[in-house]
Predicted model as a PDB file, atoms N, CA, C, CB and O in Angstrom, pLDDT in the B-factor column:
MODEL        1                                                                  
ATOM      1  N   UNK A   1       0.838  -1.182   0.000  1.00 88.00           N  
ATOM      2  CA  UNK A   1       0.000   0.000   0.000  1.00 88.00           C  
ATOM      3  C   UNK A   1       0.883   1.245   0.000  1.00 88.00           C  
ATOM      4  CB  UNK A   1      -0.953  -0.002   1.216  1.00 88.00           C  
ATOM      5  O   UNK A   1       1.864   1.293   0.741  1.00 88.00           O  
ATOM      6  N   UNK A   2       0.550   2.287  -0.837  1.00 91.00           N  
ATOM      7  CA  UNK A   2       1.174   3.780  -0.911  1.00 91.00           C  
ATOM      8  C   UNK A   2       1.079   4.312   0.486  1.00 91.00           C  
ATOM      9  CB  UNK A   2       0.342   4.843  -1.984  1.00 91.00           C  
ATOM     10  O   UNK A   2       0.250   4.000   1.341  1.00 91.00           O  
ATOM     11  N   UNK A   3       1.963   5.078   0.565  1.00 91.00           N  
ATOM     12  CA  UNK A   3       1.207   6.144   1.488  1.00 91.00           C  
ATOM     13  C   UNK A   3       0.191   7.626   1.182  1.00 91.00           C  
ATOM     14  CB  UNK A   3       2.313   6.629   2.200  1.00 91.00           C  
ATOM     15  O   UNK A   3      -0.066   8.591   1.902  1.00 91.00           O  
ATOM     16  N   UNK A   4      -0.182   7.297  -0.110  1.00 89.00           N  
ATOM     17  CA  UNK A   4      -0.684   8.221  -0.591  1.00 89.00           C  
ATOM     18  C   UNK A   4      -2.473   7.037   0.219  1.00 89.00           C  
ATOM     19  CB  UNK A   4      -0.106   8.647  -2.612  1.00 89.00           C  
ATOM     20  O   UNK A   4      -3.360   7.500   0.937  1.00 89.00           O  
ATOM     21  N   UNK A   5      -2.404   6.189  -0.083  1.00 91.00           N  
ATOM     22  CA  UNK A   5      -3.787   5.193   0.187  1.00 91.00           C  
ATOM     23  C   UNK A   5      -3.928   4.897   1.449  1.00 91.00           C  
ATOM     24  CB  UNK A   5      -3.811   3.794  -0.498  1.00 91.00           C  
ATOM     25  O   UNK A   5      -5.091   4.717   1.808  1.00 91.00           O  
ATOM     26  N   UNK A   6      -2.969   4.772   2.367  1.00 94.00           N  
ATOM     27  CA  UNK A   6      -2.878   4.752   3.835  1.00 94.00           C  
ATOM     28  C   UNK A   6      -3.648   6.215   4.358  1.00 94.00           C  
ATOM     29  CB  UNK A   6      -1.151   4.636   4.318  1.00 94.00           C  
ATOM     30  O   UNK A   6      -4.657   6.268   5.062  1.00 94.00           O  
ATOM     31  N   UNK A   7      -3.023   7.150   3.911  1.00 93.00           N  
ATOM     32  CA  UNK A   7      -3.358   8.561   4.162  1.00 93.00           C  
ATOM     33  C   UNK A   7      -4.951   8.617   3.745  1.00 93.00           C  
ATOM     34  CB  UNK A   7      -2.336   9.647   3.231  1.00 93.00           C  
ATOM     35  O   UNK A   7      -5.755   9.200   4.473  1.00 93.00           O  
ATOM     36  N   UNK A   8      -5.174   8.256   3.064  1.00 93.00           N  
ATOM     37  CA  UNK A   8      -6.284   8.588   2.395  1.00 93.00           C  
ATOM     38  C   UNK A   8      -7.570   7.554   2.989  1.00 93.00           C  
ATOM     39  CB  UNK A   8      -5.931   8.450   0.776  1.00 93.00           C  
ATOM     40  O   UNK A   8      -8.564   7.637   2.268  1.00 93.00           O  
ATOM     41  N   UNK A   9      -7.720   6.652   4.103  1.00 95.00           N  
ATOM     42  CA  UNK A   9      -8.056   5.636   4.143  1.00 95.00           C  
ATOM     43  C   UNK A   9      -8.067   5.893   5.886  1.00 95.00           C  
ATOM     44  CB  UNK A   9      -7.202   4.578   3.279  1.00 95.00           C  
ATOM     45  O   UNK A   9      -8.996   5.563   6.623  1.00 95.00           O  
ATOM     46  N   UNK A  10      -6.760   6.579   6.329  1.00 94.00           N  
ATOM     47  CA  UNK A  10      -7.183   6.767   7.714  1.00 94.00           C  
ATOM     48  C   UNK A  10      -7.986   8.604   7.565  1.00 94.00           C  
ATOM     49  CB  UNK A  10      -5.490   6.565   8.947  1.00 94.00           C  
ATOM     50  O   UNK A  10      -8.122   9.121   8.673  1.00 94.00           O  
ATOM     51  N   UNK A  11      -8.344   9.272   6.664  1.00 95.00           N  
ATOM     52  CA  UNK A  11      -9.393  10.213   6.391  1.00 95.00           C  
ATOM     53  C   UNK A  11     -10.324   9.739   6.525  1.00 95.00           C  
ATOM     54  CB  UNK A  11      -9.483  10.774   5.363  1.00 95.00           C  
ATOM     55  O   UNK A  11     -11.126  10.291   7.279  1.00 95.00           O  
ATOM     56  N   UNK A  12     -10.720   8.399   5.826  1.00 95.00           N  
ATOM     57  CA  UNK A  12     -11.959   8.250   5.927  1.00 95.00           C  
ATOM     58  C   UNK A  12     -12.699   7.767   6.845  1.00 95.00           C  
ATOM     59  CB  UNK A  12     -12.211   7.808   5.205  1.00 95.00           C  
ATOM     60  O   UNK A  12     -13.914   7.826   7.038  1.00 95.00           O  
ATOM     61  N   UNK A  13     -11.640   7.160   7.535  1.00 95.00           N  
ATOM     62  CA  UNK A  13     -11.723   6.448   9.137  1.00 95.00           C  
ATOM     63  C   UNK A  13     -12.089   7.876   9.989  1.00 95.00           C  
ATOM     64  CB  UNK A  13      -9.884   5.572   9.807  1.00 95.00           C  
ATOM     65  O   UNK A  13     -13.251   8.046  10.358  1.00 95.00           O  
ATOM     66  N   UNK A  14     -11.327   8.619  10.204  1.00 94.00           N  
ATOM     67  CA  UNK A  14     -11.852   9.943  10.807  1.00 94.00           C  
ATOM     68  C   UNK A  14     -13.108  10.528   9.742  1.00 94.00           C  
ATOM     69  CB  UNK A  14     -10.445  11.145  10.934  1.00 94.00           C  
ATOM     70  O   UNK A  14     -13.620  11.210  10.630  1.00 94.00           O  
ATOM     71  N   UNK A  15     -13.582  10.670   9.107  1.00 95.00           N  
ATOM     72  CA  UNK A  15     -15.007  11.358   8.848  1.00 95.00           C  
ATOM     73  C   UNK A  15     -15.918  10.232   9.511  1.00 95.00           C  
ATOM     74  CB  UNK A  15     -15.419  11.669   7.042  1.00 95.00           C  
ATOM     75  O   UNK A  15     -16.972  10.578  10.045  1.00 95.00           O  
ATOM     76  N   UNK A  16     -15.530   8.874   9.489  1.00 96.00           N  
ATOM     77  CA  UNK A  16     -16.724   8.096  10.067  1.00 96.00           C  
ATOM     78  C   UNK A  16     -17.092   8.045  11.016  1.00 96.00           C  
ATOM     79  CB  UNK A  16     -16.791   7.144  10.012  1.00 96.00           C  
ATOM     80  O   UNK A  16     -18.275   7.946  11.339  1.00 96.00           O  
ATOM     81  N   UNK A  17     -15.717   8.128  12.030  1.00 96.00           N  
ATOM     82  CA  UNK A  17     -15.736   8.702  13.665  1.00 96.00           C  
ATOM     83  C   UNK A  17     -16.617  10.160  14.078  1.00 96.00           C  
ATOM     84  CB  UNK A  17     -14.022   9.075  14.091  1.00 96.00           C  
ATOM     85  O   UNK A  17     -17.415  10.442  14.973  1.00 96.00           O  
ATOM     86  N   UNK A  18     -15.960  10.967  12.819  1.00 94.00           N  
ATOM     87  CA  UNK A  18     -16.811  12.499  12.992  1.00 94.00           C  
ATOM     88  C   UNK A  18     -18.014  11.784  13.257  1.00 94.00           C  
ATOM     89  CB  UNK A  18     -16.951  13.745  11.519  1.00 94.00           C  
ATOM     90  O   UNK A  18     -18.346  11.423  14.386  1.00 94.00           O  
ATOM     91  N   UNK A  19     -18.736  11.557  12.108  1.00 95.00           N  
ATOM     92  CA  UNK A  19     -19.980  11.240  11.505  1.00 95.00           C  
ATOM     93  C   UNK A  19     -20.766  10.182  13.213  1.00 95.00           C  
ATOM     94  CB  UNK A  19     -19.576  10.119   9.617  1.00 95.00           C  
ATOM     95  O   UNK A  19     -21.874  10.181  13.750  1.00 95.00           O  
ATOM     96  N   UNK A  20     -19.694   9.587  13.441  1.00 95.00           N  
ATOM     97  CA  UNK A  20     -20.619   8.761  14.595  1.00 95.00           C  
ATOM     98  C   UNK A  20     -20.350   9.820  15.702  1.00 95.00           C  
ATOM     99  CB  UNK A  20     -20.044   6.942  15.094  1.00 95.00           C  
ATOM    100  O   UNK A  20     -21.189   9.651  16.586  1.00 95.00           O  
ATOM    101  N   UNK A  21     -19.512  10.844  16.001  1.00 94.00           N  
ATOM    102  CA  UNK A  21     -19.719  12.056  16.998  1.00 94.00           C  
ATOM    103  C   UNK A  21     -20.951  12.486  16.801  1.00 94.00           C  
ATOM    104  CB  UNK A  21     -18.781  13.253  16.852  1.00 94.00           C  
ATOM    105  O   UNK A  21     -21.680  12.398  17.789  1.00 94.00           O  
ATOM    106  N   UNK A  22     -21.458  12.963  15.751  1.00 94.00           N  
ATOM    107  CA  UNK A  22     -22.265  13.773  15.100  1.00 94.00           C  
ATOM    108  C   UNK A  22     -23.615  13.114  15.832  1.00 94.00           C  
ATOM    109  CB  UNK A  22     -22.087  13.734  13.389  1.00 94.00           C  
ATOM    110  O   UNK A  22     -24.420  13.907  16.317  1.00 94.00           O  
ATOM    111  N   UNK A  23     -23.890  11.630  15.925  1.00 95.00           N  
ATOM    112  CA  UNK A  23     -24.714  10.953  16.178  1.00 95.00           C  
ATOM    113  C   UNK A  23     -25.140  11.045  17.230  1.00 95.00           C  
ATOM    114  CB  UNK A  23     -24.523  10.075  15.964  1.00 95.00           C  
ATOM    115  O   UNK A  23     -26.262  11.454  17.529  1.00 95.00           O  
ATOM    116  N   UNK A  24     -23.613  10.374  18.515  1.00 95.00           N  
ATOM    117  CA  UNK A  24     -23.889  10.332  19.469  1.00 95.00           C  
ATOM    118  C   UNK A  24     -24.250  11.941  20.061  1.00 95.00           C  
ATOM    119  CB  UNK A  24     -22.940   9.542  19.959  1.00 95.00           C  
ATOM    120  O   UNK A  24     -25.203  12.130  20.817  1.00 95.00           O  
ATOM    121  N   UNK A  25     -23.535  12.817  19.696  1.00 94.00           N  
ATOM    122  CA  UNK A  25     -24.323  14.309  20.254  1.00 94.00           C  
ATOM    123  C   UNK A  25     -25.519  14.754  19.956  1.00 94.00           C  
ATOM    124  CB  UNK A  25     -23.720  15.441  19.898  1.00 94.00           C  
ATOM    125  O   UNK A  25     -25.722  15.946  20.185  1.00 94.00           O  
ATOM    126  N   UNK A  26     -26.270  14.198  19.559  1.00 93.00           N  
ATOM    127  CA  UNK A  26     -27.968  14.603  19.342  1.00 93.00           C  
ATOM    128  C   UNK A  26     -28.535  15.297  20.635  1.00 93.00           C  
ATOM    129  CB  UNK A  26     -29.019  13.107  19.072  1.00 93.00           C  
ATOM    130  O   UNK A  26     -27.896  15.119  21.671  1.00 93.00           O  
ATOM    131  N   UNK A  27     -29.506  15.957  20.670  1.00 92.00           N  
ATOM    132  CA  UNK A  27     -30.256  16.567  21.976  1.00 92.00           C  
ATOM    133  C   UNK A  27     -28.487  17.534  22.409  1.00 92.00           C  
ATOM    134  CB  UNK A  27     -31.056  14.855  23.535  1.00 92.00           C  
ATOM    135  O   UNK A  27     -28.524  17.812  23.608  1.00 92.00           O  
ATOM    136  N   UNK A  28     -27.539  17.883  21.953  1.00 93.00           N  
ATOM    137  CA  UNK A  28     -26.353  18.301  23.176  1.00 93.00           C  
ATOM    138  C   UNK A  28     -25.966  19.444  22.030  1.00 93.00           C  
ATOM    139  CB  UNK A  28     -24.796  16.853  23.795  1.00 93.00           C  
ATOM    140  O   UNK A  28     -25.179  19.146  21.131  1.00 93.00           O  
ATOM    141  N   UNK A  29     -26.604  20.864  22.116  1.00 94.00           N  
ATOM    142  CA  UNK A  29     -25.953  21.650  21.017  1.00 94.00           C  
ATOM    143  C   UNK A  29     -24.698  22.023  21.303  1.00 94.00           C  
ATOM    144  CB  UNK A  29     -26.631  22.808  20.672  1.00 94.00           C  
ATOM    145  O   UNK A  29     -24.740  23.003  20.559  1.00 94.00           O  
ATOM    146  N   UNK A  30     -23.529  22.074  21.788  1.00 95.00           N  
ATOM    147  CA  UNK A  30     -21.906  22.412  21.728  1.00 95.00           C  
ATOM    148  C   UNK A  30     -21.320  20.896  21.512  1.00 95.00           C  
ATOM    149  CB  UNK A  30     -21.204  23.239  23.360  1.00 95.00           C  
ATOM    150  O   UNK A  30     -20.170  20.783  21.086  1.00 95.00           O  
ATOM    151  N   UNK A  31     -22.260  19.493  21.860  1.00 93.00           N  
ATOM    152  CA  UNK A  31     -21.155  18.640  21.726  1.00 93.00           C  
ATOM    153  C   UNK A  31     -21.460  18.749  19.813  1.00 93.00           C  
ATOM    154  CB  UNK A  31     -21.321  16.841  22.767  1.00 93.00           C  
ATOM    155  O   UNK A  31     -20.421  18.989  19.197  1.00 93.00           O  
ATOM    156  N   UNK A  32     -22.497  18.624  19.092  1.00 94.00           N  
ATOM    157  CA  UNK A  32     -23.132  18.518  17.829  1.00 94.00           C  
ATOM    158  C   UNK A  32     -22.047  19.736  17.428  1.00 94.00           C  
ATOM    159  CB  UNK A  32     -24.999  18.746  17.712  1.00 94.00           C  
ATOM    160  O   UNK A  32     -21.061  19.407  16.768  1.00 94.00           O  
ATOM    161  N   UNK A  33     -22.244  21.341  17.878  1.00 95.00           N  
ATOM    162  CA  UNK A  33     -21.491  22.037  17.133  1.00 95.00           C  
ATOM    163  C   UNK A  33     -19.901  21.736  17.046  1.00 95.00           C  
ATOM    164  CB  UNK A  33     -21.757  23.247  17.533  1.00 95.00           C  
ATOM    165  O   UNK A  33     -19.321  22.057  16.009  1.00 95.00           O  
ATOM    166  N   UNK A  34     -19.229  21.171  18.032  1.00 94.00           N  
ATOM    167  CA  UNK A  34     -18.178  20.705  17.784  1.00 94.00           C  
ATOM    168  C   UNK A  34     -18.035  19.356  16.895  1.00 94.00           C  
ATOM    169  CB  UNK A  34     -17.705  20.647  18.910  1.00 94.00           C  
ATOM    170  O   UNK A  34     -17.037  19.101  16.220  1.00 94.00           O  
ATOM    171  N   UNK A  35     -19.097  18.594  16.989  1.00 94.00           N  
ATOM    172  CA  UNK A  35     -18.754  17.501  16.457  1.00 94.00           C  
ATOM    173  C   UNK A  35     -19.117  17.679  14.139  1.00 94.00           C  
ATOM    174  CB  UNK A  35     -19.895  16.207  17.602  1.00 94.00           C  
ATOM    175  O   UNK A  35     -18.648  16.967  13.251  1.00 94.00           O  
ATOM    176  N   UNK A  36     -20.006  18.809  14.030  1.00 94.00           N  
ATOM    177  CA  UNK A  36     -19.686  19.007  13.223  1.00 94.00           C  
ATOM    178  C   UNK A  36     -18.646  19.501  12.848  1.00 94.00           C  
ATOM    179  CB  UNK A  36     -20.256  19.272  12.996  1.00 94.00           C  
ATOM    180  O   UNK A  36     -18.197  18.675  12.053  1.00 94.00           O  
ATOM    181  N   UNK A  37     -17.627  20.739  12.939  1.00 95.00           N  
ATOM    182  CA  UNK A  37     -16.833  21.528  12.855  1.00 95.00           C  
ATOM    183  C   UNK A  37     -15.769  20.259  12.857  1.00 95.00           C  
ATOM    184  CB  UNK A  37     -16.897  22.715  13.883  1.00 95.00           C  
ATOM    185  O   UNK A  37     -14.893  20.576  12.052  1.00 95.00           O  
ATOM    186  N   UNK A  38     -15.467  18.958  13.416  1.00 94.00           N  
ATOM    187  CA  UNK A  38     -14.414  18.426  13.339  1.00 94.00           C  
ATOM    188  C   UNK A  38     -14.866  17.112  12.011  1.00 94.00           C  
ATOM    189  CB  UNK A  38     -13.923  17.999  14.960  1.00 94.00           C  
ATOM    190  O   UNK A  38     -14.210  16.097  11.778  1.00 94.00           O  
ATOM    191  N   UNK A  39     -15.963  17.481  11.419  1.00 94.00           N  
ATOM    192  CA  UNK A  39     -16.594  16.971   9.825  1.00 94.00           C  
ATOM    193  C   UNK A  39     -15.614  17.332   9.332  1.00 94.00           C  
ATOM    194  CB  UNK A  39     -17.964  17.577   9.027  1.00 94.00           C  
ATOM    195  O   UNK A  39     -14.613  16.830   8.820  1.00 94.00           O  
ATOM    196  N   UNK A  40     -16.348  19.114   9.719  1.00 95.00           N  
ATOM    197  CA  UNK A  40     -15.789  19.479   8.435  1.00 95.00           C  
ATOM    198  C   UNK A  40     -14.236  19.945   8.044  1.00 95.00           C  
ATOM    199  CB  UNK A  40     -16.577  20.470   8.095  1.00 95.00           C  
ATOM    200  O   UNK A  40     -13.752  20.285   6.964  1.00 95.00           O  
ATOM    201  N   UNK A  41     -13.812  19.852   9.022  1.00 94.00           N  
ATOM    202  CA  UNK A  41     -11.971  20.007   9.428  1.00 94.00           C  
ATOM    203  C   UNK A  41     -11.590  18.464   8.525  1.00 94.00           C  
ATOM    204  CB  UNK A  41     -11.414  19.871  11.837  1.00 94.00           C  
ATOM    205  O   UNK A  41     -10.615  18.476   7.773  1.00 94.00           O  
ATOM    206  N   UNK A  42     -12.287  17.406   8.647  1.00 93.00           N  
ATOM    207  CA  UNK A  42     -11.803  16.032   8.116  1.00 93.00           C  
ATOM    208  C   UNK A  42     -12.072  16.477   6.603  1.00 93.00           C  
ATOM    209  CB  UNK A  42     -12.733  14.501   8.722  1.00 93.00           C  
ATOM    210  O   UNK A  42     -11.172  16.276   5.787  1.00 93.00           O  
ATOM    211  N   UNK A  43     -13.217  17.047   6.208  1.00 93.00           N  
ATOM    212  CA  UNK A  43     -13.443  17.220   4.932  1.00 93.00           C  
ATOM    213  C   UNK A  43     -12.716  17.477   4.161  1.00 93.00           C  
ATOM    214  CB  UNK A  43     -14.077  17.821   4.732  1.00 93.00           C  
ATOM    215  O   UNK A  43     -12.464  16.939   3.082  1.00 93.00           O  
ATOM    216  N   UNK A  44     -12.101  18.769   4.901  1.00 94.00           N  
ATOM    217  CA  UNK A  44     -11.203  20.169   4.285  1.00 94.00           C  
ATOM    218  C   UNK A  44     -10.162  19.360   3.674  1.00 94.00           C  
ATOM    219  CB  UNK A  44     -10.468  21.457   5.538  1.00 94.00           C  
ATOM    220  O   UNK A  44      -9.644  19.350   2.558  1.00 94.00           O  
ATOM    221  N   UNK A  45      -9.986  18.577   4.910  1.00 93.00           N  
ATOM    222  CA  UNK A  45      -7.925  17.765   4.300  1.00 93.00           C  
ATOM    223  C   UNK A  45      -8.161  17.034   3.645  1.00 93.00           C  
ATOM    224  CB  UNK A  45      -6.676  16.828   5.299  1.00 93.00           C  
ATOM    225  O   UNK A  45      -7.121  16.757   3.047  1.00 93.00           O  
ATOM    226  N   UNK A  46      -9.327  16.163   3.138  1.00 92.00           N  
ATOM    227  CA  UNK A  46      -9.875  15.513   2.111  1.00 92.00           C  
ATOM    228  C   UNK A  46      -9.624  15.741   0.497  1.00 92.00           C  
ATOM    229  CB  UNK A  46     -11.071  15.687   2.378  1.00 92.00           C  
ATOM    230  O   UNK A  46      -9.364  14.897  -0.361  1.00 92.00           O  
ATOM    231  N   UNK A  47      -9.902  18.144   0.295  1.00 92.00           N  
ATOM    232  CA  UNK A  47      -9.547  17.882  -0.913  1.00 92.00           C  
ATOM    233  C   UNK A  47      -8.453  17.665  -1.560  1.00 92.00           C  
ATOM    234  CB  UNK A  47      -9.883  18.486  -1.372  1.00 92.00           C  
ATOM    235  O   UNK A  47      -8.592  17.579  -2.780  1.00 92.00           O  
ATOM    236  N   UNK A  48      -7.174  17.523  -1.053  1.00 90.00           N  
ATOM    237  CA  UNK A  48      -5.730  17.463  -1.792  1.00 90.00           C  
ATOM    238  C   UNK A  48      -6.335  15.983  -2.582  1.00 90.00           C  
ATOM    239  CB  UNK A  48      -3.973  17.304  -0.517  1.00 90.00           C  
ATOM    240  O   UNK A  48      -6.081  15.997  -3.787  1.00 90.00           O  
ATOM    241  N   UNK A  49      -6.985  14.891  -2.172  1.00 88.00           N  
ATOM    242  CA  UNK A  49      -6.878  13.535  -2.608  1.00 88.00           C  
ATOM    243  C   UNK A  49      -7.991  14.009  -3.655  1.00 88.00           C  
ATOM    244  CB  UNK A  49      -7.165  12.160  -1.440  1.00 88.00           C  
ATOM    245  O   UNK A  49      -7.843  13.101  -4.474  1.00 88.00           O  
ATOM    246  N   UNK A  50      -8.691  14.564  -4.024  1.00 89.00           N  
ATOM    247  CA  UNK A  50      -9.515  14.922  -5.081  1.00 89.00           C  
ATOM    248  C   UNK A  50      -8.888  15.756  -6.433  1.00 89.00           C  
ATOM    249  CB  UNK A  50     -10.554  15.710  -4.418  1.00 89.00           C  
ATOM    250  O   UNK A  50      -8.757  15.566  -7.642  1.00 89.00           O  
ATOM    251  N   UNK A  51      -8.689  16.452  -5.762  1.00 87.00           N  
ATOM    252  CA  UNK A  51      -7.743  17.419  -6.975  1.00 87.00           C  
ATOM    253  C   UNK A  51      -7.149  16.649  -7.850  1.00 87.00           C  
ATOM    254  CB  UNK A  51      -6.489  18.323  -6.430  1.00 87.00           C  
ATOM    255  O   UNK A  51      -6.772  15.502  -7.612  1.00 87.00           O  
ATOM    256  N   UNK A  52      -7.004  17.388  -9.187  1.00 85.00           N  
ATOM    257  CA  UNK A  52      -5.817  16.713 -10.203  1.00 85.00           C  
ATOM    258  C   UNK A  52      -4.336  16.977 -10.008  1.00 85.00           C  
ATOM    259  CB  UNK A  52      -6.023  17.199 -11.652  1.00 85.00           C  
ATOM    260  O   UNK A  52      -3.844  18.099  -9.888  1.00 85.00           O  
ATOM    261  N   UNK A  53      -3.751  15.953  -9.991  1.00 79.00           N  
ATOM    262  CA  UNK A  53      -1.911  16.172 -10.174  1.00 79.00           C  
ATOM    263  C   UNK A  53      -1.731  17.234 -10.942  1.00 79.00           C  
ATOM    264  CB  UNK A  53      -0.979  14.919 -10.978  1.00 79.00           C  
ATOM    265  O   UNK A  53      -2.433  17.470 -11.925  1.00 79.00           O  
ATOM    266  N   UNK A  54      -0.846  17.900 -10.579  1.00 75.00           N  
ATOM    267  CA  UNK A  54      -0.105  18.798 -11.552  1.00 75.00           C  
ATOM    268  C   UNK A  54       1.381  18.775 -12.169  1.00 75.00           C  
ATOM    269  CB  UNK A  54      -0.152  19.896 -10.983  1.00 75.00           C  
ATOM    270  O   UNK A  54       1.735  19.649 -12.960  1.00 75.00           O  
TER     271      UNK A  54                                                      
ENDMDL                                                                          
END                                                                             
């Protein structure tokens, strides 16, 4: 395995964790607002693996 696919693979492992934060904070608005905000922090570093090579 690359480390370009390792990298890219423990991202997705963290959005799923986000995503189950997201869950377990229901009814709790600061744990939900944090637990989105660390979505979308996983998201952000997400796009380098989208983009085209240059």
């Amino acid at each position: 395995m690359t480390n370009h696919q390792l990298n890219f693979i423990g991202w997705i492992l963290f959005v799923l964790s986000a995503i189950g934060f997201c869950i377990a904070s229901i009814g709790n608005f600061w744990g939900m607002v944090g637990s989105v905000f660390f979505l979308l922090a996983c998201l952000v570093f997400m796009i380098p693996f989208f983009r085209p090579e240059e």
